[in-house]
ROZA-662414 format. One line per field, with one value per residue (C-alpha): residue number from 0; x negated, y negated, z negated. Coordinates in nm, 2 decimals, padded with zeros to 4 digits. Example, Ala and Ser with C-alpha at 12.3 -4.5 7.8 and 13.67 -1.06 7.14 Angstrom:
! residues 2
seq	(0,1)
east	(-01.23,-01.37)
north	(00.45,00.11)
up	(-00.78,-00.71)
//
This chain:
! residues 316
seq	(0,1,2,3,4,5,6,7,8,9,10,11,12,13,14,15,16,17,18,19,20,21,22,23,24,25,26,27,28,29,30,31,32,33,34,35,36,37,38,39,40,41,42,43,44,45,46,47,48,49,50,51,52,53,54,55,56,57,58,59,60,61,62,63,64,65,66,67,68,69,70,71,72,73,74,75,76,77,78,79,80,81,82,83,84,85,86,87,88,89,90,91,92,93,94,95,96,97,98,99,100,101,102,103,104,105,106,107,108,109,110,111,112,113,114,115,116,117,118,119,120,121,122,123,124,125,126,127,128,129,130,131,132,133,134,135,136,137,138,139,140,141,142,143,144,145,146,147,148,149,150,151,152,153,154,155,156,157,158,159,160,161,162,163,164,165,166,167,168,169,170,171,172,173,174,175,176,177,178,179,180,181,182,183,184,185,186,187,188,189,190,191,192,193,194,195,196,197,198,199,200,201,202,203,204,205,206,207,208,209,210,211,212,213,214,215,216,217,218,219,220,221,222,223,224,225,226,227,228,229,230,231,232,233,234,235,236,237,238,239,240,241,242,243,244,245,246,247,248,249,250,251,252,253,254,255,256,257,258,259,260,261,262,263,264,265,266,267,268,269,270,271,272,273,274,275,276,277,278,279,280,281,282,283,284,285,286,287,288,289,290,291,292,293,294,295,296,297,298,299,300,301,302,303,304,305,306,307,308,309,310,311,312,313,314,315)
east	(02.51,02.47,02.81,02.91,02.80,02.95,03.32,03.40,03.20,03.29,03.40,03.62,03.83,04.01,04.35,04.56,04.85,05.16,05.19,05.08,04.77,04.69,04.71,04.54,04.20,04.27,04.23,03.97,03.69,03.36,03.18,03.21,03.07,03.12,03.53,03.55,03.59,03.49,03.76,03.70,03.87,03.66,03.34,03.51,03.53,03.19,03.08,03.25,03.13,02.81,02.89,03.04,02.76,02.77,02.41,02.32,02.60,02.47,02.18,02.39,02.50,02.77,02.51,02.46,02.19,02.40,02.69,02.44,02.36,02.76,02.77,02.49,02.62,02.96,02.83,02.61,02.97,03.17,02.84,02.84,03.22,03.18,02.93,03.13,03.41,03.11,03.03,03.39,03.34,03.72,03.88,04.20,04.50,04.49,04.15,04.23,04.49,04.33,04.08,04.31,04.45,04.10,04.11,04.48,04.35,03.98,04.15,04.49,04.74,05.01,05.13,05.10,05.35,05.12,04.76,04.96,05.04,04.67,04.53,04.77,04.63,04.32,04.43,04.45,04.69,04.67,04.62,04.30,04.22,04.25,04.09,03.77,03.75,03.80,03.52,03.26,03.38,03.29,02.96,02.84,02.91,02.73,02.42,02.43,02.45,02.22,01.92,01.93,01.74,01.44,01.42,01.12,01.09,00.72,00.64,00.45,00.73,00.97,00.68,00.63,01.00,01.01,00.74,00.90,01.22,01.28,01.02,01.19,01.48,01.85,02.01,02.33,02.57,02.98,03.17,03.51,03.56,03.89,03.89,04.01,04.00,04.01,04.09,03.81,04.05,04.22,04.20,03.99,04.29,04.41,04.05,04.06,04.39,04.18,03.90,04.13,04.31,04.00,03.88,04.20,04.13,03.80,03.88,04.17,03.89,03.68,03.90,04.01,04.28,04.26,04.05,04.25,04.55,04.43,04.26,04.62,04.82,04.56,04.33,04.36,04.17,04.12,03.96,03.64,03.63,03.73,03.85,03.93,03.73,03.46,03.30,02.96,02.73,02.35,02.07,02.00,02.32,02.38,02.12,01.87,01.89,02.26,02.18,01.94,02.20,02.43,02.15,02.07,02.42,02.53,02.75,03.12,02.97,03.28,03.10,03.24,03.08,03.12,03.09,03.13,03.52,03.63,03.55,03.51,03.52,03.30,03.30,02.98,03.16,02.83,02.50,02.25,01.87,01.86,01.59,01.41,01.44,01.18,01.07,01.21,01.59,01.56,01.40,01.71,01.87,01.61,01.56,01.94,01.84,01.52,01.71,02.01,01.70,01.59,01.83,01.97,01.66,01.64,02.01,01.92,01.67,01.94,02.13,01.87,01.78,02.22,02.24,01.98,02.22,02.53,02.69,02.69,02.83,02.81,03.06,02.97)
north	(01.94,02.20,02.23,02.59,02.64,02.26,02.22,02.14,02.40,02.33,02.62,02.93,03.12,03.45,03.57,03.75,03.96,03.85,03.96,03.87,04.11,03.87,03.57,03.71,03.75,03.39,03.25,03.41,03.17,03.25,02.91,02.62,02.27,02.05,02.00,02.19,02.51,02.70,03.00,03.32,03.21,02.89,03.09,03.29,02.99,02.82,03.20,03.20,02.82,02.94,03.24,03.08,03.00,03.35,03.33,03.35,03.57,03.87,03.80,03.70,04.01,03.94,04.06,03.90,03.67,03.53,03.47,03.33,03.11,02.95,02.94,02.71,02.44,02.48,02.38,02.07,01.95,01.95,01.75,01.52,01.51,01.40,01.15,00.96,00.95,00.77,00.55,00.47,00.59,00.66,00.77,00.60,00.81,00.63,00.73,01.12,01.12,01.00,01.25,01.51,01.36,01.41,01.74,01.84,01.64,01.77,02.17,02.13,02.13,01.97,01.86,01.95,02.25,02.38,02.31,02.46,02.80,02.83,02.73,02.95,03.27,03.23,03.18,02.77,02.54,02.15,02.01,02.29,02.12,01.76,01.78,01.92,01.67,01.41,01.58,01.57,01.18,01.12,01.36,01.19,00.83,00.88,01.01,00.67,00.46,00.71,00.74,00.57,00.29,00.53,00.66,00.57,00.69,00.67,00.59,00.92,01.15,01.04,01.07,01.48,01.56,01.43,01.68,01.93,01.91,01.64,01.73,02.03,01.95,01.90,02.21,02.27,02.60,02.54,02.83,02.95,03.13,03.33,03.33,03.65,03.58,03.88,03.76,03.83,04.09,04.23,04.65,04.88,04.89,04.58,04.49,04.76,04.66,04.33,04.48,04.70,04.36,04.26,04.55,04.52,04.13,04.23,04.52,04.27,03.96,04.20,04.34,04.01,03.84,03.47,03.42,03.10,03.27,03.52,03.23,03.06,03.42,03.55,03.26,03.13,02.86,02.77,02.42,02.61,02.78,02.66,02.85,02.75,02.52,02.42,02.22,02.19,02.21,02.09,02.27,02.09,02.08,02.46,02.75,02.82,03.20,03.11,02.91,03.21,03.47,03.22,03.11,03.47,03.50,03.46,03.20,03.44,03.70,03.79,03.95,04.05,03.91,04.03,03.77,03.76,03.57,03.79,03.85,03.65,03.69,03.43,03.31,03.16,02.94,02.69,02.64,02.32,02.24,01.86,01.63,01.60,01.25,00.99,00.86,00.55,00.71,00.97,00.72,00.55,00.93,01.13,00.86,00.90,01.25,01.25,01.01,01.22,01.51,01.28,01.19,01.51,01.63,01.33,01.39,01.77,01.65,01.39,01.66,01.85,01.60,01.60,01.96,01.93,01.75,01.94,02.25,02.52,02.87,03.10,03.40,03.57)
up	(03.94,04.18,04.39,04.40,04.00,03.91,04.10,03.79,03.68,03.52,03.41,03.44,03.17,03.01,03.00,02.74,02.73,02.55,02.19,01.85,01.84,02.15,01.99,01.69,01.90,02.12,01.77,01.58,01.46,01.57,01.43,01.18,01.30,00.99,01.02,01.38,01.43,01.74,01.87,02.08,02.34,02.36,02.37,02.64,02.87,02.78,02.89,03.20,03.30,03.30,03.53,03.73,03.98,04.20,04.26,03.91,03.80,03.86,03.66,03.35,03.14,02.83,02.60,02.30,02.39,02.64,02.41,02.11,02.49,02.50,02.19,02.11,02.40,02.21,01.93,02.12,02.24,01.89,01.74,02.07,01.99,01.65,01.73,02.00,01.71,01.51,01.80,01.88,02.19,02.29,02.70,02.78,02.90,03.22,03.27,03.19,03.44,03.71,03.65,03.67,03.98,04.15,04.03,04.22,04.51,04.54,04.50,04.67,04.35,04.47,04.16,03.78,03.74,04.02,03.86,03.51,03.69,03.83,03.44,03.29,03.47,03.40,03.00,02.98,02.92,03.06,02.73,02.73,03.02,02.93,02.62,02.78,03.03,02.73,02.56,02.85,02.88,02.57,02.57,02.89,02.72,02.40,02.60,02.77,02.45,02.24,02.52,02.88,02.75,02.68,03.04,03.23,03.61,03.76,04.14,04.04,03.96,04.25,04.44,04.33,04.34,04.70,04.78,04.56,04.67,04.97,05.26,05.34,05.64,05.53,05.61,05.56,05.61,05.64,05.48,05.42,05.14,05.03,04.61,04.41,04.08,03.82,03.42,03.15,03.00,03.27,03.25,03.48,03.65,03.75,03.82,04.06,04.20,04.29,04.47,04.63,04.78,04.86,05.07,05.26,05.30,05.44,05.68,05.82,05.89,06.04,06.27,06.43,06.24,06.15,05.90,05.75,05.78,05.49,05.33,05.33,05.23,04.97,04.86,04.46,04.35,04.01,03.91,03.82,04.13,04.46,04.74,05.10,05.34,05.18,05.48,05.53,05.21,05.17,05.06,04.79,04.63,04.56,04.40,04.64,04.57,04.70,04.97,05.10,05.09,05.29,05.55,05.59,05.79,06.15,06.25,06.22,05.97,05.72,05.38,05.08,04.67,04.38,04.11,03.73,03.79,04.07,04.44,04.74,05.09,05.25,05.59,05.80,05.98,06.11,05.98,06.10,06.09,05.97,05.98,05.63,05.45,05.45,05.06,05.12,05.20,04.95,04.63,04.51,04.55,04.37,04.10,03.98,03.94,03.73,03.50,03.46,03.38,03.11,02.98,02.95,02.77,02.50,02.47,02.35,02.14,01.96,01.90,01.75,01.48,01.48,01.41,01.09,00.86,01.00,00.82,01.08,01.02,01.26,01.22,01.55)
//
């Protein structure tokens, strides 16, 4: 996955105020999966996971299309969910933990009451947390059992990707980036109180003073969406529309983005011209990633044939 839309794109989420009228909307049902149910507040974070590349952000409205969107892979998840349970497919505690682990390491939580406070302002709680990542286990375990064995990769396919996708040189940009986060149901005013911040942010990079000082003072990351040093990124691992914006920078240019969870203040810290791969480097690479494609698109057809003896209500 793609490294600025997959940090664990995974995925970013909402916030509510206190109160029961608040809790009342967190747990409205907006779909029936045979014995699951599917809540607003779930749809809310499949909706922000897929925002949560900035490149593509701005071309995703909340319209209804794009909701019908997450709610249709929330849906592919409580059926993949349903079949692991078939399969036996189960994820040790051991195994969620250390996943969570990576997850404090890889975004600087120092420890869980940290990683808690960050979930719990963008509206999730750690049990949220680890039952998603106990979900996806189990998703990306039944695709392995249900259709890896079908996968064929050609000479001739790794041979087209490579000229697709491999030719080109490996560039790669280094970027800082300071996160400021806005909830999905913060008011016109707090949201302005945010770009406000960020303005200030700005005007104070601009003007001289150290930029990972500010990153240090004003930064949040969330495990959907990292902030900080984010070192030096390929080409090939993030959007190209992305990667075009970023590559269109000088080496020290400070610019502000507005994206779907927030705004950022990114950095061009470096960028570097590589030397494209040969086939023979790149062929064990790009074969791991026309399997995965496969597999991911037998997997959806599973699904499908799934989905025709499930009872699905949609109350959307």
């Amino acid at each position: 996955m793609r490294l600025i839309a997959s940090l664990l794109f995974c995925a970013c989420l909402a916030i509510l105020p206190d109160g029961m009228a608040a809790a009342k909307i967190v747990d409205e049902i907006v779909a029936q999966v045979n014995d699951e149910v599917i809540t607003l507040s779930e749809l809310e974070q499949a909706m922000k996971y897929i925002q949560a590349n900035p490149a593509a952000g701005a071309k995703v409205k909340n319209n209804q299309a794009f909701r019908r969107q997450a709610l249709e892979m929330l849906i592919d998840r409580k059926l993949a969910k349903e079949e692991a349970k078939r399969y036996g497919i189960t994820v040790p505690e051991k195994e969620i933990k250390k996943t969570v682990d990576d997850i404090k390491q890889k975004y600087g939580f120092t420890d869980d009451e940290t990683l808690s406070k960050a979930l719990a302002k963008d509206g999730m709680t750690m049990e949220q947390l680890r039952q998603q990542l106990i979900e996806q286990i189990q998703q990306d375990r039944l695709m392995l059992s249900t259709v890896r064995s079908k996968v064929k990769v050609s000479d001739a396919e790794i041979q087209q990707f490579y000229e697709q996708r491999y030719r080109q040189a490996d560039n790669r940009v280094h970027i800082k980036i300071i996160n400021l986060p806005v909830a999905a149901r913060s008011s016109a005013e707090e949201q302005e109180e945010v770009r406000a911040l960020a303005e200030k942010i700005l005007i104070q990079a601009r003007r001289g003073e150290s930029f990972d000082k500010l990153m240090e003072t004003y930064s949040k990351s969330t495990p959907n969406v990292p902030g900080g040093d984010l070192g030096y990124i390929r080409q090939s691992d993030i959007d190209p529309r992305f990667f075009e914006f970023l590559s269109n920078l000088r080496p020290g240019e400070i610019v502000p983005l507005r994206a779907p969870f927030g705004f950022q203040i990114i950095k061009m810290v470096d960028a570097k011209v590589g030397k494209a791969k040969s086939l023979s480097e790149a062929r064990g690479e790009i074969e791991q990633i026309l399997i995965r494609e496969q597999m991911a698109k037998l997997f959806s057809e599973y699904l499908q044939s799934i989905r025709q003896k499930a009872h699905i209500k949609i109350l959307l």
